[in-house]
C-alpha positions, 0 to 999 in steps of 0.5 A: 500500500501507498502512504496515501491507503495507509492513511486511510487504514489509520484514519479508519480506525484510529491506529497509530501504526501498522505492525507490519506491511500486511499478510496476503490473504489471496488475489483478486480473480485475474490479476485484479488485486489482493486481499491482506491482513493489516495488523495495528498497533494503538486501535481498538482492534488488532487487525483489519482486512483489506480489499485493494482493488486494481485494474491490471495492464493485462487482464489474466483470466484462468480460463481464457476469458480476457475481453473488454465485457469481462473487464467492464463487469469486474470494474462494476462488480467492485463498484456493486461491491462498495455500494452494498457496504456504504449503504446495504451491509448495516441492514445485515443483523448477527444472523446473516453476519457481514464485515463491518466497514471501516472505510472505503475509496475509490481512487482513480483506477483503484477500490480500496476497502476496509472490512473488520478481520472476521478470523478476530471476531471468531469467524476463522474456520473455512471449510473444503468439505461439510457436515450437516451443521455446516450446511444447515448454518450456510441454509440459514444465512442465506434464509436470514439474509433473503428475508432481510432484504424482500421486495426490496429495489436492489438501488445500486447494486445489480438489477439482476443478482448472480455472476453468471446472469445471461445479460452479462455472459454473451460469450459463455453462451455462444461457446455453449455447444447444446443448442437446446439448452442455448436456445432456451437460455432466454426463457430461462432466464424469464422464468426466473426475472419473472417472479413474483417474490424477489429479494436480494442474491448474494450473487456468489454464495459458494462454500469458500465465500462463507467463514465458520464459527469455531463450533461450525453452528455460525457462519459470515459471508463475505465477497458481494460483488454480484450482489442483486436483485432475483429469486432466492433459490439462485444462491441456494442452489448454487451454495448447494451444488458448491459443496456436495456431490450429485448424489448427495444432491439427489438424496437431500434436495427436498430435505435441504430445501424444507430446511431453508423454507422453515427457516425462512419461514421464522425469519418473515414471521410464520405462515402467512397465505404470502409466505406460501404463495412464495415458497410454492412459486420458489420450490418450482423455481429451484431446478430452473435456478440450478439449470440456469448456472448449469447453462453458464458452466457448460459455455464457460468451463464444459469439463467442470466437475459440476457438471454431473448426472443430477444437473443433466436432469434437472436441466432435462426436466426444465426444458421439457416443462419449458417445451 
């Protein structure tokens, strides 16, 4: 960090120093940065995160997909990013845990956020494979986070939630070799713009978005650059299809899904005649949300291991009842 985002940490948090120049957390996704620990000494708190966002010389996409869109939509997705912490984050309560914000900027071609260090506030845990709680805490979260913003206008963030929405991915649809599921793209994605219940998506709810509690019964969700309006089962779905294999897709779907609809339930204050209208409207729309990501997974990266028999028919049962 230059002097000037140094000065923004100490001013941010009343430090009067960093320890230490930052411990690397990772990179930004092709080249756009890096996420760092700060450590500090004479604050309140003893470390902050920091996102510091650049835009490269040359963009280096893991996959190949170097092209102006591409770049177009990171630098919205990091502005979507500082929108939801300046103005969204705060509705976020203890049950869909976010990391307060300290400070941000945007500084010419850079994006500089200061985010409270979840491992100190005992998030620290990160999974590769889960149990049964870990899921259930992810379900809820995501119920807890849906009912915190219902009907709301996603006013600055996306209109349409989701890395992988239609409008913003024409490349990974012309390399879709499918042509039925090409071809039924559109309707797809009626379907689901189309609801009647919408709220907020986080946009990229997968496993390594979320950070444990050490009991694993708690989690925090961080990375909101595709956040936005849509149908919740988006990010149910795709959490879901995130950490378990097809099998265990098959045998928990309507479990899983009666987990999330009871808690959701709870959250919007029990079993209005509204609430069933959205669960019946929502339950259908889950294998259509799960198809729409599988459409952008066959254009983007057809070898990907989540493309397996559960999402084939899943895919195959929603073009038939599109037909």
């Amino acid at each position: 960090m230059n002097d000037h985002f140094q000065q923004i940490v100490l001013n941010a948090t009343g430090a009067e120093g960093l320890t230490e120049e930052g411990e690397l957390i990772q990179s930004l996704w092709s080249g756009y940065g890096k996420i760092i620990r700060c450590r500090l000494h004479g604050a309140d708190v003893d470390s902050v995160v920091v996102k510091h966002v650049h835009w490269p010389d040359a963009a280096n996409h893991p996959r190949g997909w170097n092209t102006g869109l591409s770049h177009e939509r990171k630098v919205r997705s990091y502005q979507v990013e500082t929108e939801f912490y300046a103005t969204w984050a705060a509705r976020c309560g203890a049950e869909c845990r976010v990391p307060k914000c300290h400070a941000l900027e945007t500084h010419g071609d850079e994006v500089f956020m200061v985010l409270e260090d979840l491992d100190a506030a005992g998030f620290g845990d990160r999974r590769r494979t889960v149990s049964d709680e870990d899921v259930r805490a992810c379900l809820s979260w995501l119920a807890h986070f849906h009912a915190a913003f219902m009907n709301e206008n996603p006013d600055g963030l996306w209109p349409v939630g989701t890395y992988w929405h239609l409008a913003t991915r024409p490349d990974e649809l012309a390399a879709l070799d499918d042509s039925a599921l090409r071809n039924a793209a559109a309707a797809i994605d009626r379907r689901l713009n189309d609801a009647r219940f919408k709220t907020f998506v986080h946009g990229d709810a997968k496993l390594a978005n979320f950070c444990f509690s050490a009991h694993g019964n708690q989690v925090a969700a961080v990375d909101f650059q595709y956040v936005g309006g849509g149908c919740g089962m988006k990010d149910v779905a795709y959490f879901l299809g995130s950490c378990l294999n097809e099998d265990e897709c098959e045998e928990r779907e309507d479990e899983l899904l009666d987990y999330y609809f009871g808690t959701l339930e709870k959250c919007m204050g029990g079993g209005s005649a509204s609430f069933q209208a959205l669960e019946t409207e929502w339950r259908a729309l889950y294998p259509v949300a799960w198809t729409d990501f599988f459409r952008f997974l066959q254009g983007w990266s057809p070898g990907h291991w989540k493309i397996n028999s559960y999402s084939m028919r899943l895919a195959r049962q929603v073009l038939k009842e599109l037909a």
